[in-house]
TORPAFI-101288 format. One record per residue (C-alpha): residue in three letters; x, z, y; residue number from 1. Coordinates in steps of 0.001 Angstrom, whole numbers, plus 500000, padded with zeros to 6 digits. Layout:
BEGIN
code X Z Y pos
Ala X Z Y NUM
...
// end
This chain:
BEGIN
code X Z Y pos
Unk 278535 427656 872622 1
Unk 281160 424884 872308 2
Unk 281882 421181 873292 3
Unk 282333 419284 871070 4
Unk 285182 415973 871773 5
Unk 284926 414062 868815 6
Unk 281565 412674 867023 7
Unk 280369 415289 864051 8
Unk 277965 414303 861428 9
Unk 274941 416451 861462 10
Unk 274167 417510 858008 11
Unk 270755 417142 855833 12
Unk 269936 414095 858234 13
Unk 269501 410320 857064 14
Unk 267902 407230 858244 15
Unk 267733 407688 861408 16
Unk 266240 404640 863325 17
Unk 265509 406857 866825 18
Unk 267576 409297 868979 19
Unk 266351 410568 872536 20
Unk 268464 413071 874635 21
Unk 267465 413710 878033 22
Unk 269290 417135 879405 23
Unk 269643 419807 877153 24
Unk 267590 418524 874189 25
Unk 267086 415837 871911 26
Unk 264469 414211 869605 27
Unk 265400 412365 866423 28
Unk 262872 409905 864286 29
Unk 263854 408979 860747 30
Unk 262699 406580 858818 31
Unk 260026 408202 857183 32
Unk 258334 408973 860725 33
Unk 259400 412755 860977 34
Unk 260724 413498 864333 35
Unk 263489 416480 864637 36
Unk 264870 418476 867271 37
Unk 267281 421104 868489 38
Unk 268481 422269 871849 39
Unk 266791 424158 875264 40
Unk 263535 424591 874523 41
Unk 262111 427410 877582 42
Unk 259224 424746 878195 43
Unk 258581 423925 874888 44
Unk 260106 420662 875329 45
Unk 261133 420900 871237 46
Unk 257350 421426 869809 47
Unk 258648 423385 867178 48
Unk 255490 425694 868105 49
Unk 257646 428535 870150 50
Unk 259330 428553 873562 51
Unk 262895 430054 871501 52
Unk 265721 427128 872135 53
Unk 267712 425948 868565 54
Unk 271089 425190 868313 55
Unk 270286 423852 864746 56
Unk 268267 420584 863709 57
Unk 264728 421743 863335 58
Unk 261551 419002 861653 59
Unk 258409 419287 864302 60
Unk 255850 420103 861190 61
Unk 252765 419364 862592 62
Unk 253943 415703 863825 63
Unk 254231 413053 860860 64
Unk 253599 409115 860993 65
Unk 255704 408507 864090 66
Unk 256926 405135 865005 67
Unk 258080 405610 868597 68
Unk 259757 409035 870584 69
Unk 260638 409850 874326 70
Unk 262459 412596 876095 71
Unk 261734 413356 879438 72
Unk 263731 416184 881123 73
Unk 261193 419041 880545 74
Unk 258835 417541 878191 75
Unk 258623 415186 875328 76
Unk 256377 411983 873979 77
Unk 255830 410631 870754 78
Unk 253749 407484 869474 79
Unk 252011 407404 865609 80
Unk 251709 404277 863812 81
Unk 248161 404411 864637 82
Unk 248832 404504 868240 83
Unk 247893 408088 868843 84
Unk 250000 409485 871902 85
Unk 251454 412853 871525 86
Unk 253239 414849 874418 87
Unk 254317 418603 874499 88
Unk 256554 420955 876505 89
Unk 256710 421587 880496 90
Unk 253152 420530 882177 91
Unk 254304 420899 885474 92
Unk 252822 418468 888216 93
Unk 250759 417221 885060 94
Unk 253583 415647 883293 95
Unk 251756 416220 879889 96
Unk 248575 413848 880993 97
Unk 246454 416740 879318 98
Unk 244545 417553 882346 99
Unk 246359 420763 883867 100
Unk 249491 422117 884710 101
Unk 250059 424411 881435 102
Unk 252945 424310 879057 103
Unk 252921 422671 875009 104
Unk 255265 424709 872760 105
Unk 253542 421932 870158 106
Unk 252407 418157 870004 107
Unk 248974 418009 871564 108
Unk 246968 414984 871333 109
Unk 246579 413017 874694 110
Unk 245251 409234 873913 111
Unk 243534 408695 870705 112
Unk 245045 405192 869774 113
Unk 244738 402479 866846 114
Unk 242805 404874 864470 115
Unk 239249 404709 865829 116
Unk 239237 401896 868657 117
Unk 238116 398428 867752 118
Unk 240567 396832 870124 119
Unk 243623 397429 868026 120
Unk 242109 394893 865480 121
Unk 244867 393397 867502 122
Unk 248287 395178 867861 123
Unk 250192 395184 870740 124
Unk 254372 394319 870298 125
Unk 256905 394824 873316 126
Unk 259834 392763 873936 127
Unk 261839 391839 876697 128
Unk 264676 389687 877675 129
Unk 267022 390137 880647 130
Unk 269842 388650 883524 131
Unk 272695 390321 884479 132
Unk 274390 389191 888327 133
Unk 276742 392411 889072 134
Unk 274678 394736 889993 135
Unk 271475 393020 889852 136
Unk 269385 392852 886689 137
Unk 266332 390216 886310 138
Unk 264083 391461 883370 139
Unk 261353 388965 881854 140
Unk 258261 390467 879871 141
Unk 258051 388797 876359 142
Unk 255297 391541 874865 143
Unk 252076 390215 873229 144
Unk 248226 391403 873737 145
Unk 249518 394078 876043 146
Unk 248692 393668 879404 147
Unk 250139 397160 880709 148
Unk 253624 397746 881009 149
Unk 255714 400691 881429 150
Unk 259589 399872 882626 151
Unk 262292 402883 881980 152
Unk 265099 401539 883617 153
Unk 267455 404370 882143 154
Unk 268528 405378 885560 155
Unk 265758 407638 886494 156
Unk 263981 404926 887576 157
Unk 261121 402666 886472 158
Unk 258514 400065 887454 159
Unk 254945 398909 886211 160
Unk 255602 395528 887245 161
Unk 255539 392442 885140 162
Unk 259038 390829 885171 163
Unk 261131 393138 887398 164
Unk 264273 392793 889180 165
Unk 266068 396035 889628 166
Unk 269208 396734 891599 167
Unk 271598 399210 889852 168
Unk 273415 402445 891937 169
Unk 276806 402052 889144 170
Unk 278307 399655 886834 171
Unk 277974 401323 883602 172
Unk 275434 401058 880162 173
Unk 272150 402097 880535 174
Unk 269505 402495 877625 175
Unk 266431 399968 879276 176
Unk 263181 400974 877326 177
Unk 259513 398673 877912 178
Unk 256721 400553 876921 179
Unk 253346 397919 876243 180
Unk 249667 398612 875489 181
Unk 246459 396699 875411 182
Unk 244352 400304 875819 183
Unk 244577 401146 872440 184
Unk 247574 400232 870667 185
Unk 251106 401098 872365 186
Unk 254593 399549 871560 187
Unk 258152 400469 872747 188
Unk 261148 398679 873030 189
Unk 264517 399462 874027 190
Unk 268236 397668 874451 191
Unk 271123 399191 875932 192
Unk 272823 396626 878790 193
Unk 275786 396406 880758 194
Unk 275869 396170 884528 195
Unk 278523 395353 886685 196
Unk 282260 395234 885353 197
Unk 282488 397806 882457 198
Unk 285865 397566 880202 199
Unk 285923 399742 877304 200
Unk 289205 400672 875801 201
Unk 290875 402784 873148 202
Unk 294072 404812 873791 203
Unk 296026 407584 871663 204
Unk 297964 410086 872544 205
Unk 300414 413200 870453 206
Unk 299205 416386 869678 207
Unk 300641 418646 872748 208
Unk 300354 415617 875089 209
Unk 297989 414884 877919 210
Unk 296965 411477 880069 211
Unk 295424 410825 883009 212
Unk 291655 410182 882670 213
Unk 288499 410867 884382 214
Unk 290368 411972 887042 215
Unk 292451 414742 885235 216
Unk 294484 415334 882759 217
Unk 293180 415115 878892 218
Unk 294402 416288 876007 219
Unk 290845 416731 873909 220
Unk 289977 413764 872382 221
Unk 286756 411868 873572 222
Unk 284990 409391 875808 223
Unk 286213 409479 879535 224
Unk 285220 407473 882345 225
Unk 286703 406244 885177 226
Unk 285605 404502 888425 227
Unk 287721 401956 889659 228
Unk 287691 399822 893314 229
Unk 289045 395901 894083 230
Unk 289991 395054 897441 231
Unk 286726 393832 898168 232
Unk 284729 397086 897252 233
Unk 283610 395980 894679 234
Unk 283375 399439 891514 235
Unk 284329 398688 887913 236
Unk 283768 401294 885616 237
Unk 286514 402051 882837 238
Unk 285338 403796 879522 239
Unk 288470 404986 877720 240
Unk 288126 406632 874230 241
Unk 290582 409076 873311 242
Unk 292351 410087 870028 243
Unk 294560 413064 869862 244
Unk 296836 411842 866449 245
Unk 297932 415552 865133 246
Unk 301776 416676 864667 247
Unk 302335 417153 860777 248
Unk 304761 420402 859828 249
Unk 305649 420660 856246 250
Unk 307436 423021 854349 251
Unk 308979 422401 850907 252
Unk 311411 424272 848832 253
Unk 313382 422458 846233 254
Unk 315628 423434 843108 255
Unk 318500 421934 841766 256
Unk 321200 422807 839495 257
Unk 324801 422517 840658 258
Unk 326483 419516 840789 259
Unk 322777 417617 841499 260
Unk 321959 416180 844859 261
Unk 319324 415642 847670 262
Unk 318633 413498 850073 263
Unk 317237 415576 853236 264
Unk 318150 416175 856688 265
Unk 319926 412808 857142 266
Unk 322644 413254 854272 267
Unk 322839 413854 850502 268
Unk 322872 417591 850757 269
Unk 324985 419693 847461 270
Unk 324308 423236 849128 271
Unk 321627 425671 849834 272
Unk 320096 426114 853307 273
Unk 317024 424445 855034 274
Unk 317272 421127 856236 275
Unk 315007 419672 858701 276
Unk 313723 416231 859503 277
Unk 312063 414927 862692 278
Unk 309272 411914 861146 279
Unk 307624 409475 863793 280
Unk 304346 407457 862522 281
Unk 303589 404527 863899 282
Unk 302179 405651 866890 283
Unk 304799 407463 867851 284
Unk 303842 411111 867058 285
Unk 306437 413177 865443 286
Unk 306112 415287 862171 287
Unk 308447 418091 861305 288
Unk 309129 418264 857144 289
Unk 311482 421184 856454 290
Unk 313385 421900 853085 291
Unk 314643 424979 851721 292
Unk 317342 423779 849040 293
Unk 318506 425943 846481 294
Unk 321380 425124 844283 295
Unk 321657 426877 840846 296
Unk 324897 428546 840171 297
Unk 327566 426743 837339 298
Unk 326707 429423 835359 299
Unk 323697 430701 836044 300
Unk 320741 430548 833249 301
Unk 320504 426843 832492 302
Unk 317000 425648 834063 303
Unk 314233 424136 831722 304
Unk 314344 420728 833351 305
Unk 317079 418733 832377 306
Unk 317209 416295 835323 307
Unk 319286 413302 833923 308
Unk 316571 412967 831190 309
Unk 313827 412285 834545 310
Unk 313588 408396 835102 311
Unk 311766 407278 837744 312
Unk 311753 403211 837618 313
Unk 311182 400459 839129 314
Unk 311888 402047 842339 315
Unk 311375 400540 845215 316
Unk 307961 398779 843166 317
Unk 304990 397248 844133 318
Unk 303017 400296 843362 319
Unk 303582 400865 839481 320
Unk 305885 403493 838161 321
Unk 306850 404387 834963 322
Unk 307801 407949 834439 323
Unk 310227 409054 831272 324
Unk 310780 412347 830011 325
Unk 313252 411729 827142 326
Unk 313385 414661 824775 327
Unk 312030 417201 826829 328
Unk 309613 419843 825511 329
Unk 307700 422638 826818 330
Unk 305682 423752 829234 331
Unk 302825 421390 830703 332
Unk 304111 419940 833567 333
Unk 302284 418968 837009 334
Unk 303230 415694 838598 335
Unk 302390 415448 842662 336
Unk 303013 412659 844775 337
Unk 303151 413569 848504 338
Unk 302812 410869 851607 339
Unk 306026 411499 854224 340
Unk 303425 413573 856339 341
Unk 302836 416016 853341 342
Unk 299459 414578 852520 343
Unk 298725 415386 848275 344
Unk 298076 411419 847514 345
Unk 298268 412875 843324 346
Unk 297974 415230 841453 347
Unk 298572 415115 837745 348
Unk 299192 417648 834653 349
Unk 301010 415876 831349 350
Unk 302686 417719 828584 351
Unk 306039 417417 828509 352
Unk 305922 416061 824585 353
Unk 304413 412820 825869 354
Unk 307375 411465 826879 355
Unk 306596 408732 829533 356
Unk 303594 408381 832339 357
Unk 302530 405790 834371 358
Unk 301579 406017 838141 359
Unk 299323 403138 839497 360
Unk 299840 403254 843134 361
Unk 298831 399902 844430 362
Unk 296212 400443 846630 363
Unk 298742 402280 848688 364
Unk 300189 401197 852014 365
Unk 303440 400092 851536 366
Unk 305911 403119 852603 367
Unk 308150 405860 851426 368
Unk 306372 408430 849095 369
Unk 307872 412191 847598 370
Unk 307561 412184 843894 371
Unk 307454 416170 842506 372
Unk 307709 417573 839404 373
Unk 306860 421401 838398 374
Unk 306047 423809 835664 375
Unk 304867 427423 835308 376
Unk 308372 429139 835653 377
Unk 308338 427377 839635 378
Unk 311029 424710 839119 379
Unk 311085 421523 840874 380
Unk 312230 418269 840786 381
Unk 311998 415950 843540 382
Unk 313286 412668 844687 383
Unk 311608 409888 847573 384
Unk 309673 406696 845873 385
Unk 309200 403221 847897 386
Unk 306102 400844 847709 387
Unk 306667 397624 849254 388
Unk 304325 394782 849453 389
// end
């Protein structure tokens, strides 16, 4: 196992309108009313019909129809459009409803809902609305035809009251969930809310570097918390969301035949060697391009480019380039245009009988760009492009 510090997209999942985590596993429900699940599942608490945890997504087959989920640490609920209540996993202390104490390693039926009873000839809808004084939230019931109410106040507590007030341990978010029904049909809604001071903030920092969060220092990027105190005692909690923006190293060798040029390492360089440059982005991160130069000879075997016959105009541009070839036969050549980090922005392959190209670049951020040039034999011509605005 791993942690994960940045959000990854689980794959061959879509419309998702539900998620419920509580511990070590979680319960998606997609549009379609399938509800999925992966993680510890010793009690069952997944209903994939075995007691074997998953560290993979995993559809609960025999459930279908489902309009409303719950996770509870050990077990798990879920509610069909018809208003059928489902539960499965750890029974303990009867915390299925089923009537004993045994584990559900699959959705068993505990309230028969819309389906068959007369009453839900009229559905039940939750709602709520809510009042936030520092650490003091006044909640006020705005369900129809349900006359029982269920309060999850996402802090391990709840309440079967009416329009509760509840007094919150921690500034933070919490995930508030009313669940209503009129003895036959149920309905759930939920809102996240913020109590007490809570400032959310983004900060980045270089690959190899480290900041003070959470009390410790991070260099893994993710969500960190911490607690701060006034002078009056008064907590504020500080959620800080960390980037980690990567250090770029690229490597490049060049060719040119004597008496040609290159602009690397600071200078126009004439001689072979390896030349490197230190690059900062705009946050302040540094990438490393080195060159390895070589530099034909005067009389060594005259190289299939002929470089004065290259134009590359207008340069700087506002994103279109024309590229000339004049005279110049041969092999097919490949055309790549590189971002100062070594990113491939293009890639292009034009026969060198066609003369002239054109590069439309204009939905590129203004900057400096590395034009290069190659063929089958390995040689190179390169030289730095400019978009501006």
């Amino acid at each position: 196992s791993y942690t994960v510090g940045i959000p990854i997209q689980i794959p061959g999942l879509s419309k998702v309108v539900s998620v419920r985590s509580k511990r070590w596993h979680t319960l998606v429900l997609d549009a379609d009313g399938q509800v999925w699940s992966f993680g510890h599942n010793n009690d069952g608490q997944c209903g994939i019909g075995s007691g074997q945890s998953i560290s993979h997504l995993k559809k609960i087959r025999t459930l279908s129809g489902v309009k409303a989920i719950a996770a509870g640490l050990y077990h798990s609920v879920a509610i069909q459009s018809g208003g059928d209540f489902y539960v499965w996993g750890s029974g303990d202390d009867g915390a299925l409803g089923l009537g004993n104490v045994q584990d559900q390693n699959s959705p068993q039926v505990s309230l028969v809902g819309c389906s068959s009873e007369p009453e839900c000839l009229v559905a039940s809808a939750a709602g709520f609305s809510y009042a936030v004084s520092q650490d003091t939230v006044m909640f006020t019931d705005l369900s129809l035809n349900a006359p029982n109410l269920f309060w999850d106040f996402g802090d391990g507590n709840a309440s079967f009251d009416t329009d509760p007030t509840h007094v919150y341990p921690f500034p933070g978010k919490y995930d508030v969930c009313l669940t209503a029904d009129n003895g036959a049909c149920y309905d759930q809604y939920c809102q996240q809310i913020v109590v007490g001071l809570f400032v959310q903030q983004d900060t980045a920092i270089c690959s190899g570097d480290s900041i003070l969060l959470g009390g410790a220092y991070r260099s893994v990027a993710g969500l960190y918390y911490d607690t701060l105190s006034s002078y009056q005692g008064t907590d504020s909690i500080v959620e800080t969301e960390l980037t980690v923006q990567a250090t770029y190293f690229v490597k490049d060798t060049v060719y040119l035949p004597a008496g040609d040029s290159l602009y690397v390492g600071g200078d126009w360089q004439t001689t072979t060697g390896t030349y490197t440059e230190n690059l900062t982005s705009q946050e302040g991160c540094d990438s490393i391009v080195q060159t390895h130069l070589i530099i034909a000879p005067p009389n060594a075997i005259a190289d299939p480019f002929n470089y004065d016959r290259i134009k590359v105009y207008p340069n700087p541009s506002q994103g279109i380039f024309m590229l000339e070839f004049e005279g110049m036969a041969g092999e097919p050549m490949e055309i790549q245009l590189f971002d100062i980090f070594g990113k491939v922005i293009l890639t292009r392959l034009v026969k060198r009988d066609e003369q002239k190209t054109t590069l439309a670049l204009s939905g590129h951020p203004s900057g400096i760009y590395y034009l290069r040039l190659s063929n089958n034999p390995g040689s190179q011509y390169q030289r730095a492009i400019v978009i501006i605005d």
